[in-house]
C-alpha positions in Angstrom: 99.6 104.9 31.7 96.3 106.1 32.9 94.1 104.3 35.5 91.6 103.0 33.4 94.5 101.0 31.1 95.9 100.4 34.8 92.8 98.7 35.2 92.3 96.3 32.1 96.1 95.6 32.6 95.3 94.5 36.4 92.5 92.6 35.3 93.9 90.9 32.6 97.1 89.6 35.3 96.2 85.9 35.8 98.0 86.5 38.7 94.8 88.5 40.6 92.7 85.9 40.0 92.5 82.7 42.1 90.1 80.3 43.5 88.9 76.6 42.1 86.0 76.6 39.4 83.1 79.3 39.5 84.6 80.6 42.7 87.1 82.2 41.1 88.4 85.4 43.7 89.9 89.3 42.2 92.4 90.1 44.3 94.0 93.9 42.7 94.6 97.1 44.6 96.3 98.6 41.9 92.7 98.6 40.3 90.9 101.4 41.1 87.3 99.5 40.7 85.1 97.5 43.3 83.4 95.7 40.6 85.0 94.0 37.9 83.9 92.0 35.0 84.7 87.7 36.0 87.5 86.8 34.2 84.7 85.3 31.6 82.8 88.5 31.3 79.6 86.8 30.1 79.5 84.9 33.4 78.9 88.2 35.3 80.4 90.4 38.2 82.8 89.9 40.7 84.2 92.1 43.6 87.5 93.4 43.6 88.9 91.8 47.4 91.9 94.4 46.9 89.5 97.1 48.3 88.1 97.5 51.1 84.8 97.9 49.9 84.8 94.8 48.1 85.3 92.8 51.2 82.5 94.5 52.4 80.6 93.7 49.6 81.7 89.8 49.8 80.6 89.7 53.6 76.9 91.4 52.5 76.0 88.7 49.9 77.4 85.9 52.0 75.2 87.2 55.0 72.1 89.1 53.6 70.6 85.2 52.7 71.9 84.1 56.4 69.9 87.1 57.7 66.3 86.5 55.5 66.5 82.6 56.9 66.8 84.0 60.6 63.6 85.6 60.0 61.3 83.4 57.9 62.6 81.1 60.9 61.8 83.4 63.4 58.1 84.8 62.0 57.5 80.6 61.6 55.2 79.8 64.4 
């Protein structure tokens, strides 16, 4: 078995997804990629949690919108 059917065979495990409604989490470090189709591939991209750069990714979206209100508040006279 090669990586990439590795991958779709990782992704298609119901067992490496979890999380209620739209926030639905990838959890897979047999799969080799950071980003990963949702588990409804129309709905977008999600990161792959089973890699380290995916965690990293995860913490950058969550505070990159943080970070833009801290300076619209701060340049507010």
């Amino acid at each position: 078995m090669n990586q990439r059917e590795i991958d779709e065979a990782e992704w298609k495990n119901p067992a490496n997804w979890s999380g209620p409604g739209l926030f639905i989490f990838y959890f897979s470090k047999r799969d080799s990629r950071t980003w990963v189709p949702k588990s409804i591939p129309w709905m977008g991209w999600t990161v792959n949690l089973g890699k380290p750069a995916g965690a990293k990714w995860l913490i950058a979206l969550f505070a990159l919108p943080v970070l833009v209100l801290v300076i619209v508040l701060a340049a507010s006279p």
